[in-house]
C-alpha positions as CSV (number, residue, x, y, z in Angstrom):
1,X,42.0,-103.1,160.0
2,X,41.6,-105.6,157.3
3,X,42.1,-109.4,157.1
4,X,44.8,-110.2,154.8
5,X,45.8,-113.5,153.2
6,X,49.1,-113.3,151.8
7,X,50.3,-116.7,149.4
8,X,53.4,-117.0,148.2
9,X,55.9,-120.3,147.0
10,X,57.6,-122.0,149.6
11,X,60.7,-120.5,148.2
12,X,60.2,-117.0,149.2
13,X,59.1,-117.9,153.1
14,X,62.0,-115.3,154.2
15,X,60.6,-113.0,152.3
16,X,57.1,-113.3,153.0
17,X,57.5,-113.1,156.9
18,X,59.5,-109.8,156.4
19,X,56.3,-108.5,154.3
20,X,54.0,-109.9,156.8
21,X,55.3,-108.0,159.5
22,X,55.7,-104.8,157.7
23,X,52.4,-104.7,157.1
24,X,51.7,-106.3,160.1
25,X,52.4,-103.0,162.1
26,X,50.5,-100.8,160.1
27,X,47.4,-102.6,162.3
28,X,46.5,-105.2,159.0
29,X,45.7,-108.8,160.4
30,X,48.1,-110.8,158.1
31,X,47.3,-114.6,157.5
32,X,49.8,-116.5,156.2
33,X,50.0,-120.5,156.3
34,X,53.0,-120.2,159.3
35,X,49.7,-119.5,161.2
36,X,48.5,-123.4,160.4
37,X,48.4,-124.9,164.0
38,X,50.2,-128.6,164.0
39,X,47.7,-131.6,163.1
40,X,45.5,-128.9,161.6
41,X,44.2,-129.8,157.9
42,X,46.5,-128.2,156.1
43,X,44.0,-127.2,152.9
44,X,40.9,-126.7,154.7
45,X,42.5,-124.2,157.1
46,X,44.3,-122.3,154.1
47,X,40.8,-122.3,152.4
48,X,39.2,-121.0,155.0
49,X,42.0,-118.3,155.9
50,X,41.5,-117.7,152.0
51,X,37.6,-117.0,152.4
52,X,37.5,-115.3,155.2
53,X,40.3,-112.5,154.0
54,X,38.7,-109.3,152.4
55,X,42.3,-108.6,150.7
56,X,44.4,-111.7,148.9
57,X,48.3,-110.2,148.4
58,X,50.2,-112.4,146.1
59,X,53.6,-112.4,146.2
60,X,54.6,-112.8,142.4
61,X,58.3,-114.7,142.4
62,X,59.9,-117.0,139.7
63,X,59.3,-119.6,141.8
64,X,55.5,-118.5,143.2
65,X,54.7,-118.4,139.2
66,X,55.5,-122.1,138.7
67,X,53.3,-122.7,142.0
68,X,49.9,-124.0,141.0
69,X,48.8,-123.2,144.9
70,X,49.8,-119.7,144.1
71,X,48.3,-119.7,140.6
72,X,44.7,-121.1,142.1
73,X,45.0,-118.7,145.7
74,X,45.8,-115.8,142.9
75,X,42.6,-116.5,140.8
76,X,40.8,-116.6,143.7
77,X,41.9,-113.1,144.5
78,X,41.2,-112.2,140.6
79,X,37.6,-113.1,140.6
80,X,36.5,-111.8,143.6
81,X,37.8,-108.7,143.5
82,X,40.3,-109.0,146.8
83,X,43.2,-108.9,144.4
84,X,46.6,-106.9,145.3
85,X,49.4,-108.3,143.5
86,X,53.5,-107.7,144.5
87,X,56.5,-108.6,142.4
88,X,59.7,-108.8,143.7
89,X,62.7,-108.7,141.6
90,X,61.1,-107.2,138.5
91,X,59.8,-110.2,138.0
92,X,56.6,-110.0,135.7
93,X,53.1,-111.1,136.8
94,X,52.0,-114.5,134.9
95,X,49.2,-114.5,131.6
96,X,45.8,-113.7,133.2
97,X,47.5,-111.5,136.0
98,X,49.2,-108.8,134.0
99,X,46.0,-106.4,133.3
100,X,46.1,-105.9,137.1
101,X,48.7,-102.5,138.6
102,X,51.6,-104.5,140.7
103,X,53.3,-102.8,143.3
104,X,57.0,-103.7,142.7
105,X,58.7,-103.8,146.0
106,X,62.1,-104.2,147.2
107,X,62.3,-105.3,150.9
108,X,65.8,-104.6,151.6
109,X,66.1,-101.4,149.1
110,X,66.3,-97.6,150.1
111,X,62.8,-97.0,148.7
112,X,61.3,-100.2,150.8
113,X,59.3,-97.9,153.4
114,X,57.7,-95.9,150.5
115,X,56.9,-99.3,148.5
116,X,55.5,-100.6,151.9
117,X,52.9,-97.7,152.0
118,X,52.2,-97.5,148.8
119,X,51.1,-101.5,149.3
120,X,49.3,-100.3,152.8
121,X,47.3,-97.8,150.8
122,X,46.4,-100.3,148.0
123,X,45.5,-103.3,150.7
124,X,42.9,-100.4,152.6
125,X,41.6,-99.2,149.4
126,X,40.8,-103.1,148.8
127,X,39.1,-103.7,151.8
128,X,37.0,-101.2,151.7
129,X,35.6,-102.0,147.8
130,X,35.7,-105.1,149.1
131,X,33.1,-104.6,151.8
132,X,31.1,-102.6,149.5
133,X,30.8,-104.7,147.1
134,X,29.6,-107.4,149.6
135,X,26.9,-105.6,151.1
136,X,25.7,-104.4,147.5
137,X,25.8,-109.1,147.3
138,X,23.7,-109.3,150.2
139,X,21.2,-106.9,149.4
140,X,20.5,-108.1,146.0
141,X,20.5,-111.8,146.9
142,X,17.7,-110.9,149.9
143,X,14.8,-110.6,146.9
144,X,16.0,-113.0,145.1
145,X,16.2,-116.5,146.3
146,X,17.5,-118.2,143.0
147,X,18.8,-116.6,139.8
148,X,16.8,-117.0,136.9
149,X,18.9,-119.6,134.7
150,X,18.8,-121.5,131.1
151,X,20.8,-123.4,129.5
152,X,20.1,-123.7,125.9
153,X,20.6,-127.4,124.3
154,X,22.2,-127.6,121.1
155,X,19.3,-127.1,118.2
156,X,18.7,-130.1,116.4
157,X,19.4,-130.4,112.6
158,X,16.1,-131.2,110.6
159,X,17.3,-130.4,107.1
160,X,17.6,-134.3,106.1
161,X,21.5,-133.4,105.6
162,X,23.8,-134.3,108.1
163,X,26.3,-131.3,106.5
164,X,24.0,-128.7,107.2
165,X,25.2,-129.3,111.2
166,X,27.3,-126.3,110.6
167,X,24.1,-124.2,110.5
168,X,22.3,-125.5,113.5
169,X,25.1,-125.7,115.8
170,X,26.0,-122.2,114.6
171,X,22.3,-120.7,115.2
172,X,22.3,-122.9,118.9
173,X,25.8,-120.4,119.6
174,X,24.1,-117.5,118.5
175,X,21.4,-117.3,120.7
176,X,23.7,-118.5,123.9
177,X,26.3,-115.6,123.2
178,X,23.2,-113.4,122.9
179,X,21.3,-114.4,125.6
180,X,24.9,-114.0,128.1
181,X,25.0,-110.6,127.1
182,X,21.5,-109.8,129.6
183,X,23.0,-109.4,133.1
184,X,20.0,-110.3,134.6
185,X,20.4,-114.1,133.3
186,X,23.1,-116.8,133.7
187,X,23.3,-118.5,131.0
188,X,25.4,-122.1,130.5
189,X,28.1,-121.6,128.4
190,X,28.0,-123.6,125.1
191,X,31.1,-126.3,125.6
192,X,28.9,-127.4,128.6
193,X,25.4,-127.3,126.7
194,X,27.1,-129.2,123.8
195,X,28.1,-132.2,125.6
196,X,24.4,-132.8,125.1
197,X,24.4,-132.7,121.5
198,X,22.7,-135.9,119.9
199,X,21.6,-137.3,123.6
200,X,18.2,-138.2,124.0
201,X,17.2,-136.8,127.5
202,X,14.9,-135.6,129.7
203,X,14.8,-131.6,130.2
204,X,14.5,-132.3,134.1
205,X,17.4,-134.5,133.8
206,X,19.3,-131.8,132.4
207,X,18.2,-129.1,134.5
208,X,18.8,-131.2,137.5
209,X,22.6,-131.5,136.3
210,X,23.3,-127.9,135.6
211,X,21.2,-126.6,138.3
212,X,19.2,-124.6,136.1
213,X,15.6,-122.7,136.2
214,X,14.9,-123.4,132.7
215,X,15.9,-125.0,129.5
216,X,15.8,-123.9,125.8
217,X,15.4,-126.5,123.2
218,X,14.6,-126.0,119.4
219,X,15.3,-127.7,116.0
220,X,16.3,-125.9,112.5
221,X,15.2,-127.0,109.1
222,X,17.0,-125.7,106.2
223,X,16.1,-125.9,102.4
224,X,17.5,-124.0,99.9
225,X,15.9,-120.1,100.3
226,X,14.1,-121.2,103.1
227,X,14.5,-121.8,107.1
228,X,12.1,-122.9,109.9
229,X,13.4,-122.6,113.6
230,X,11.0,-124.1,116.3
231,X,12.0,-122.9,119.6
232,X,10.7,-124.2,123.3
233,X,11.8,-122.5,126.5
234,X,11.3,-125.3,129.6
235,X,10.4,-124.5,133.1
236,X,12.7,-126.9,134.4
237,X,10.6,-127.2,137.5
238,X,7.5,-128.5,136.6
239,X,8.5,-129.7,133.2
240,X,5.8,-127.4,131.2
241,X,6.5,-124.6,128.5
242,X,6.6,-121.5,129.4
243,X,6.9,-120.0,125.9
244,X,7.0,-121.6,122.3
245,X,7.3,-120.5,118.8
246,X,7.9,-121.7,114.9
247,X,9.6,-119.6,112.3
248,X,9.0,-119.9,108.8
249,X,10.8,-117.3,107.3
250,X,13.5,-116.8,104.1
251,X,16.8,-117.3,105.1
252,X,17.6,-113.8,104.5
253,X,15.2,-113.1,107.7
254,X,17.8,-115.9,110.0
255,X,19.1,-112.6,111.7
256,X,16.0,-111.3,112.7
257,X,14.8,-114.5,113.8
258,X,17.6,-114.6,116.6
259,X,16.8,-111.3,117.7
260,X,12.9,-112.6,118.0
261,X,13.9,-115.6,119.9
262,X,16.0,-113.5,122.2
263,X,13.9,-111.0,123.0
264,X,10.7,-113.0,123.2
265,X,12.8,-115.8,126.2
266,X,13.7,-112.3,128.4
267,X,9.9,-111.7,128.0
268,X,8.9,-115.1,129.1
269,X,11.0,-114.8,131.9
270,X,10.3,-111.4,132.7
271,X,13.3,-110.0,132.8
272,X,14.4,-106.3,132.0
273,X,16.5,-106.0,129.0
274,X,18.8,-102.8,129.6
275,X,19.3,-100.3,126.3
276,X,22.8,-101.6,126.3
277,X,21.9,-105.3,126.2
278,X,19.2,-104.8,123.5
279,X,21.9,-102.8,121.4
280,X,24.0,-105.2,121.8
281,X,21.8,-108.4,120.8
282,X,21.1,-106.8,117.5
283,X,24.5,-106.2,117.2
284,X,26.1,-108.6,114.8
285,X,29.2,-109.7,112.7
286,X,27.5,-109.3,109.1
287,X,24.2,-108.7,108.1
288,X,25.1,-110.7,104.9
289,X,23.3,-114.5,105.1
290,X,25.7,-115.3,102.8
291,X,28.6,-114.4,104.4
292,X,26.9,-115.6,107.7
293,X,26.7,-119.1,105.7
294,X,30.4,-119.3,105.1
295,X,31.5,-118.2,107.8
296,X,29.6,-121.0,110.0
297,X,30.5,-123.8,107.6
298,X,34.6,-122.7,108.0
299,X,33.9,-122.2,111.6
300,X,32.7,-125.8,111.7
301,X,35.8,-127.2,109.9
302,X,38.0,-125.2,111.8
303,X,36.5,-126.8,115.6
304,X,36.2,-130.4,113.4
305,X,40.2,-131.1,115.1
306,X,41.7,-132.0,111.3
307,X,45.1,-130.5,112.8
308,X,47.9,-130.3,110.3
309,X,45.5,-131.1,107.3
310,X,46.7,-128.9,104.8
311,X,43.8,-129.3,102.5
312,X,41.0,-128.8,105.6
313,X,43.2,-125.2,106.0
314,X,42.7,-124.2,102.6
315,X,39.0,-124.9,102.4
316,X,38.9,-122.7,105.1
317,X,40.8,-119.5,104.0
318,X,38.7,-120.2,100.6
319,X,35.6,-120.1,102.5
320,X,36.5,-117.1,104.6
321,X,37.7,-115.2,101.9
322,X,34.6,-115.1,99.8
323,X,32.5,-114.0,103.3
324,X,34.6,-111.2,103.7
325,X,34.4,-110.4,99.9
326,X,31.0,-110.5,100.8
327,X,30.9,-108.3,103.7
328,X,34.6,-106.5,103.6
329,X,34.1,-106.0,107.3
330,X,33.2,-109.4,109.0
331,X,35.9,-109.2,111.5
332,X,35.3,-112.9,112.6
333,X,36.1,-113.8,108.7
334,X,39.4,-112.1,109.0
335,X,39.8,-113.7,112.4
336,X,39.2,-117.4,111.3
337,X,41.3,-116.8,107.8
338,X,43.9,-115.3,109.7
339,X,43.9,-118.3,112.3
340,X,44.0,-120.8,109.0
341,X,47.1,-118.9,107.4
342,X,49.3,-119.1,110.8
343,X,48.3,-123.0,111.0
344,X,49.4,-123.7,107.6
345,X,52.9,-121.1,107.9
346,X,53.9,-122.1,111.3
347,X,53.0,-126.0,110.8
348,X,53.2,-126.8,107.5
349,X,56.4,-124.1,106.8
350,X,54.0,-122.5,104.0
351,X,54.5,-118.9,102.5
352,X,51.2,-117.6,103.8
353,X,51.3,-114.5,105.4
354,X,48.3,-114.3,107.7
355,X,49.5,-110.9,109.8
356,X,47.4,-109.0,107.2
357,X,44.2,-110.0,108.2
358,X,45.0,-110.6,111.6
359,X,45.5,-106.8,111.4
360,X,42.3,-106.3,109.4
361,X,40.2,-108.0,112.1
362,X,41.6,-106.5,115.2
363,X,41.0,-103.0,113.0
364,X,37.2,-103.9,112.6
365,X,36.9,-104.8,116.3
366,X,40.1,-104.1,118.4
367,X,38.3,-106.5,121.2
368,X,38.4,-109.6,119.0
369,X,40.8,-112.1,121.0
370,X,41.4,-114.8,118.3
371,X,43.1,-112.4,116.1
372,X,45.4,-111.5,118.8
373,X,46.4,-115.6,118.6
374,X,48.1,-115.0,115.4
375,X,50.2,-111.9,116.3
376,X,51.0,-113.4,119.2
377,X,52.5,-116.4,117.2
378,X,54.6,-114.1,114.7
379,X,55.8,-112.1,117.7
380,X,57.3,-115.7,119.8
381,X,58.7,-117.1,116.5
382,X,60.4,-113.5,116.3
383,X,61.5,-114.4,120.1
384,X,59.8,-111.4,121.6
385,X,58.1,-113.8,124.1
386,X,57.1,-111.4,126.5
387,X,55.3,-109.2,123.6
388,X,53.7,-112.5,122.5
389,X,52.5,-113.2,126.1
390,X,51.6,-109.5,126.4
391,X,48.8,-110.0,123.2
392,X,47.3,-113.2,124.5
393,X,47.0,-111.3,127.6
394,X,44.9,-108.9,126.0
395,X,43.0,-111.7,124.5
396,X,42.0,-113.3,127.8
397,X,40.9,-109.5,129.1
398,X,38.4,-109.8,126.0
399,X,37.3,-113.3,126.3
400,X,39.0,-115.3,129.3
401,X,36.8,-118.4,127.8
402,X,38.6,-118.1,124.1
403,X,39.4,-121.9,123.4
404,X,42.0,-120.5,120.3
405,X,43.1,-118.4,123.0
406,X,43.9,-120.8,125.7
407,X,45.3,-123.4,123.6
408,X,47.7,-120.4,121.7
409,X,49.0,-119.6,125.7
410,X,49.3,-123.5,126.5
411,X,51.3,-124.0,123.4
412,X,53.8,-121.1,123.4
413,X,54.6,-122.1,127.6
414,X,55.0,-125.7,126.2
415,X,57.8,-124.2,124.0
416,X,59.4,-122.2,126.5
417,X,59.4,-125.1,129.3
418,X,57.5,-123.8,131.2
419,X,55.5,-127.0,131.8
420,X,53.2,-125.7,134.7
421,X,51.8,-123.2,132.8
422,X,51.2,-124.9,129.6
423,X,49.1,-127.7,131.7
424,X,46.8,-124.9,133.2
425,X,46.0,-123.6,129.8
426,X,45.5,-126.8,127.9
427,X,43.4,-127.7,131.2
428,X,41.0,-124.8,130.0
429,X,41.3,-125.2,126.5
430,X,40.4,-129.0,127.0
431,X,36.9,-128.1,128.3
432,X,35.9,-125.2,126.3
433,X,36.0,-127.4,123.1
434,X,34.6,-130.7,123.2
435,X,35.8,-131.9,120.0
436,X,39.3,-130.9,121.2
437,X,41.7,-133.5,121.5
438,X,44.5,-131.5,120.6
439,X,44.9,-130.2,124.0
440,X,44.2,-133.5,126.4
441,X,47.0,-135.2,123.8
442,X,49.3,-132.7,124.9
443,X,48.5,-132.9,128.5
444,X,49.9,-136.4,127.8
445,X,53.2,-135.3,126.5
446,X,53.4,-132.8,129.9
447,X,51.9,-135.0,132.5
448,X,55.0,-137.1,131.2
449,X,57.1,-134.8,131.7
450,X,56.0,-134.1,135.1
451,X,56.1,-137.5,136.0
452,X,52.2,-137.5,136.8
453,X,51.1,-140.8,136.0
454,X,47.4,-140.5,136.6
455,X,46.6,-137.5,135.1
456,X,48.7,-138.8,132.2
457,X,46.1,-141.8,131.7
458,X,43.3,-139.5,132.7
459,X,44.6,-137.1,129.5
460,X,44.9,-140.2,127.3
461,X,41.8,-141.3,127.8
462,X,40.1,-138.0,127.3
463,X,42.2,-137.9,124.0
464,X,41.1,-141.5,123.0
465,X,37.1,-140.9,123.5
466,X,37.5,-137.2,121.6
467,X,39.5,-139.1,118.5
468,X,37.5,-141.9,118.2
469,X,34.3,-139.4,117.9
470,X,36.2,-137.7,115.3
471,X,37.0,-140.5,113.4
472,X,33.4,-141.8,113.9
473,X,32.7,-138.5,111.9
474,X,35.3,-138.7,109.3
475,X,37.3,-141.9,108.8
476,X,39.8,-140.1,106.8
477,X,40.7,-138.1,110.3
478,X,44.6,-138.7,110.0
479,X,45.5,-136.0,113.0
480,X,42.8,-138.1,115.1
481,X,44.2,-141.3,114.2
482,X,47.5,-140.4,115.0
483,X,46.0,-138.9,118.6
484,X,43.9,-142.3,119.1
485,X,47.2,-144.7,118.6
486,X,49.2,-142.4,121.0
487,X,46.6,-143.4,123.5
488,X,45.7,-146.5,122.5
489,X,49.7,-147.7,123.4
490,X,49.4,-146.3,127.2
491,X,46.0,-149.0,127.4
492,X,48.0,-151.3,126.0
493,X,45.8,-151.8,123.0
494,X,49.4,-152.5,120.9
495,X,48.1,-153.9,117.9
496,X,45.0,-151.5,117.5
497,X,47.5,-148.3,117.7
498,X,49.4,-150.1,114.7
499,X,46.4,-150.3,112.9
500,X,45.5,-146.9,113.5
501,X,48.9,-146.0,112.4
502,X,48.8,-147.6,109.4
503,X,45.6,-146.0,108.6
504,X,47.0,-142.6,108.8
505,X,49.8,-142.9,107.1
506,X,48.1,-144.8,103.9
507,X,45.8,-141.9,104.2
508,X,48.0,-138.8,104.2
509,X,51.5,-139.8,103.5
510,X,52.7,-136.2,103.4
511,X,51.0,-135.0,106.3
512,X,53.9,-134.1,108.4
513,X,52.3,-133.2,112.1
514,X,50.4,-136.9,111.6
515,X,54.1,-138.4,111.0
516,X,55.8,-136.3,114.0
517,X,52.7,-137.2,116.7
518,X,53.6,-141.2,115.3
519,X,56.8,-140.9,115.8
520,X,56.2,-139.5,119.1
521,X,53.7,-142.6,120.0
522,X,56.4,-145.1,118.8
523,X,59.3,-143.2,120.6
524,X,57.8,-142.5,123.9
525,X,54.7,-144.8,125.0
526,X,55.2,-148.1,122.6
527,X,59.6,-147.7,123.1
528,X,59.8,-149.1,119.3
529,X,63.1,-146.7,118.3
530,X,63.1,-148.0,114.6
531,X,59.8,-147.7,114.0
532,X,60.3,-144.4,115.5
533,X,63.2,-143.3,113.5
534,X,61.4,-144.2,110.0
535,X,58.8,-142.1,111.0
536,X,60.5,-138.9,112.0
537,X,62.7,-139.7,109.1
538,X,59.3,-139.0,107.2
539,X,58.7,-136.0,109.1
540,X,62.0,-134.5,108.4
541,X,62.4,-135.1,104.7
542,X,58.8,-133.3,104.6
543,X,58.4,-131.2,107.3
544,X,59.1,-127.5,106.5
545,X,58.1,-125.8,110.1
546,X,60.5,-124.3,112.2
547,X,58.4,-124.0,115.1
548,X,58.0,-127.4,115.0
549,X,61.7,-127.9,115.1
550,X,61.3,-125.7,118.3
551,X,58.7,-128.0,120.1
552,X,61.0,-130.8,119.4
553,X,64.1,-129.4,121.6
554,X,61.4,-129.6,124.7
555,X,58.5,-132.3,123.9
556,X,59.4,-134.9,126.4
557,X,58.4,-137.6,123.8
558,X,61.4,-137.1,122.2
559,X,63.5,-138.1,125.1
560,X,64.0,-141.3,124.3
561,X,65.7,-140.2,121.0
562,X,67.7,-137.4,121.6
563,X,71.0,-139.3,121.7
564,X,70.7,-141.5,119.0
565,X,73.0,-140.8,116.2
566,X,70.8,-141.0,113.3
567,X,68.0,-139.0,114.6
568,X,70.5,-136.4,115.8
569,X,71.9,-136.6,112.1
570,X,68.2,-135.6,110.9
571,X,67.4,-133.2,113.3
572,X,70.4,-131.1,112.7
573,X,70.4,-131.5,108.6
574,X,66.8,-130.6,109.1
575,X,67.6,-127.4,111.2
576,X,70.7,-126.4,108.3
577,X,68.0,-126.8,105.6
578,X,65.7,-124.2,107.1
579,X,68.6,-121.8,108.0
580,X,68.1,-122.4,111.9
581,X,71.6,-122.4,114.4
582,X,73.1,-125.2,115.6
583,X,71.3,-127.1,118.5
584,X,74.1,-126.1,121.2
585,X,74.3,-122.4,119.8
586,X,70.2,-122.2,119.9
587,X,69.9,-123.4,123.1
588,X,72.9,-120.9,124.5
589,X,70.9,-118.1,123.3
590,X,67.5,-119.5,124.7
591,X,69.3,-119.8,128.2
């Protein structure tokens, strides 16, 4: 007999008592949250139910999809292996569910009984890996009282040149994404480690946050032909080294030097590197430094949050072009130019076709997710949504930490309406990228929509701090300007945002995804329609994008607008110039 939680929505309580009880009498103990005793607290007893269970079965509705309880109880299922998920309806598992088999049942149908034991089988089969795989926990946690840990602090740059950050930054990622790929170390992953970056603390300190065993630390000089790494590795403990080393070495050797460094902290730690793991350590992108070179400098431009800055996209495919002219196989190159091209065709309403080396990447390595972003995007502005959803699904099997990923997923729910879903992804995206303040600005627009007023000031503020760190970089930062005054407004720091806004649109007149988040700032947190109007009336006589048109029809920051005559006069004469239907007629065929 196993112990079996069962979540579903709220909606579908007739229907998860009938499933209950079917499985019920096949001996299963069935937990479900009619079982919550009155004056019982309500989340600790559905945790607990939830921890205690050795099979989660979801019950995968419309409805049980929009259900964040459902979405968090399902995860919980996902990642610990318990997982057996049910649709009924047809309806299709959400992203991050749909690598998973789902047993489709119909409770009422002629083939119910058979789709009853075909669930009974697939809840025993569960149970039993289930156990398995907790015993095989328990054994190997009895030798081991703590798991050997690093994280590894973001290199400082040494070369006298505050633009050579690219490489640093890019050698400090390196070495984390080699060092997670030795199962017998947990490594931090980078967005945490780099919210230490230019921070003067102690390595206790920082241990003592992460809970780690040990700390990595290093610095990188570079001058012309010539590179010198300095590496310490930290017993977070007691404070003293436990291995050290300096590199002076061409740049040609920069390669060799991360395998060294790798290789020599599992040593230290006294670890065993599997074949596997050392294969895949050496394994790298390019073996061109050149390439390398390029391809960290566009990375770093890319990550910088210039959204919507034509010029910033350019230098990019420039840059990525010649590294895979370089090294015609440097799938990341493709990856990143291929990201670049969709920004500038599906923002900006340019002619660049970037399904070509999208293609080219995911034919190098089929398991690269951010090339998946970009078919993903030609696929929804097709409107095979489900086709789009189906890539970034096989994205998130790849890399479920992809921040071009999540943000792609967040973005194409936002355009659907589906609110709930586009919050969870920009969620994730928001911490895998702490330069991103993309993402927390568009929690603002849905927490609006949700009518969330705390997590709404919570986003805005996240957005604020994130732009004014940007800006702090690069004062010419127009998509971070724009960002800042949105927030700036809900603080009630009026004549700041109009400053800001000022600034931006001095700067970059013809950027039109700076004018379209002003106008949205004006429109929806500062109520100034005029202001408002002149702006989109910017944005329209420029703006070129009709997936931008697209996020209009739903971005609750447009609310306030949508009846005026004048705007709907532009928003329709914008939609005849680029050959799009009617409003009424698209949203009829949308339904």
């Amino acid at each position: 007999m196993a112990r079996i939680f069962l979540s579903y929505a709220r909606e579908d309580v007739d229907s998860a008592k009938q499933l209950a009880e079917s499985v019920g009498r096949a001996g299963h103990d069935v937990w479900w949250d009619r079982h919550i005793q009155g004056g019982s607290r309500f989340t600790t007893e559905i945790d607990r139910a939830l921890k205690d269970a050795e099979v989660v079965v979801v019950l995968w509705t419309e409805a049980s999809i929009e259900s964040a309880w459902v979405q968090d109880e399902a995860a919980e299922g996902r990642d610990t292996g318990r997982l057996v998920p049910v649709t009924l309806s047809g309806c299709r598992p959400p992203l991050g569910f749909r690598q998973f088999h789902t047993i489709s049942l119909d409770l009422n149908g002629s083939a119910a009984a058979e789709q009853v034991d075909e669930l009974i089988a697939a809840v025993a089969n569960t149970a039993g890996e289930g156990a398995a795989a907790k015993e095989a926990a328990h054994a190997a946690e009895q030798p081991l009282q703590r798991q050997t840990s690093i994280c590894v602090l973001p290199f400082v740059n040494m070369s006298g040149d505050p633009e050579q950050e690219y490489f640093s930054d890019g050698i400090t990622e390196d070495i984390i994404t080699d060092l997670s790929k030795v199962s017998a170390l947990l490594v931090i992953a980078r967005n945490t480690s780099f919210t230490f970056k230019g921070k003067v603390m102690d390595v206790k300190d920082v241990a003592r946050a992460l809970d780690v065993t040990h700390v990595l630390e290093g610095s990188v000089r570079k001058a012309g032909d010539r590179v010198r790494i300095t590496a310490q590795l930290i017993d977070a403990a007691t404070g003293g080294h436990v291995w050290a080393d300096r590199y002076d070495r061409d740049l040609t050797d920069i390669f060799a030097i991360q395998d060294e460094i790798s290789k020599s902290i599992v040593a230290a730690l006294r670890l065993k590197l599997l074949p596997n793991e050392k294969k895949a350590i050496e394994t790298r992108g390019t073996s061109n430094i050149d390439a390398y070179n390029l391809y960290l400098m566009a990375r770093q431009q890319w990550i910088s949050g210039t959204y919507g800055d034509r010029r910033c996209a350019e230098a990019i495919i420039r840059m990525c072009k010649q590294a895979v002219t370089l090294d015609a196989n440097y799938a990341e190159a493709w990856a990143l130019m291929a990201l670049a091209q969709a920004e500038l065709r599906f923002w900006l309403g340019t002619d660049d076709d970037a399904l070509p080396a999208a293609e080219r990447a995911i034919a190098i390595n089929p398991d690269l997710p951010e090339a998946r972003c970009v078919k993903a995007r030609y696929l929804e502005q097709d409107g095979r949504v489900e086709e789009a959803l189906e890539q970034l699904d096989l994205a998130l099997r790849s890399n479920p930490e992809s921040w071009e990923v999540n943000r792609e997923a967040a973005r194409i729910y936002f355009r659907q309406g589906r609110i709930a879903d586009a919050i969870r992804f920009f969620e994730k995206s928001m911490t895998l990228m702490p330069t991103d303040f993309h993402s927390p600005s568009m929690l603002v627009s849905c927490y609006l929509s949700t009518g969330d007023e705390e997590a709404r000031r919570r986003a805005a503020k996240l957005t604020l701090e994130r732009s004014e760190a940007a800006i702090a970089k690069d004062p010419s930062n127009v998509a971070a300007l724009a960002a800042g005054a949105a927030s700036l407004v809900l603080f009630d720091e009026i004549d700041r945002a109009r400053e800001w806004s000022r600034r931006a649109v001095l700067l970059d007149p013809d950027n039109p995804s700076m004018l379209y988040n002003l106008g949205c700032s004006f429109g929806a947190n500062l109520k100034d329609r005029d202001a408002a109007l002149d702006l989109f009336g910017q944005f329209f006589e420029r703006g070129k994008s009709t997936t931008v048109l697209r996020h209009m029809e739903v971005d609750p920051d447009i609310d306030l607008l949508r009846d005026d005559p004048r705007f709907k006069a532009m928003f329709e004469a914008a939609r005849e110039r680029l050959g799009m239907p009617p409003l009424a007629a698209s949203k009829a065929r949308s339904a």
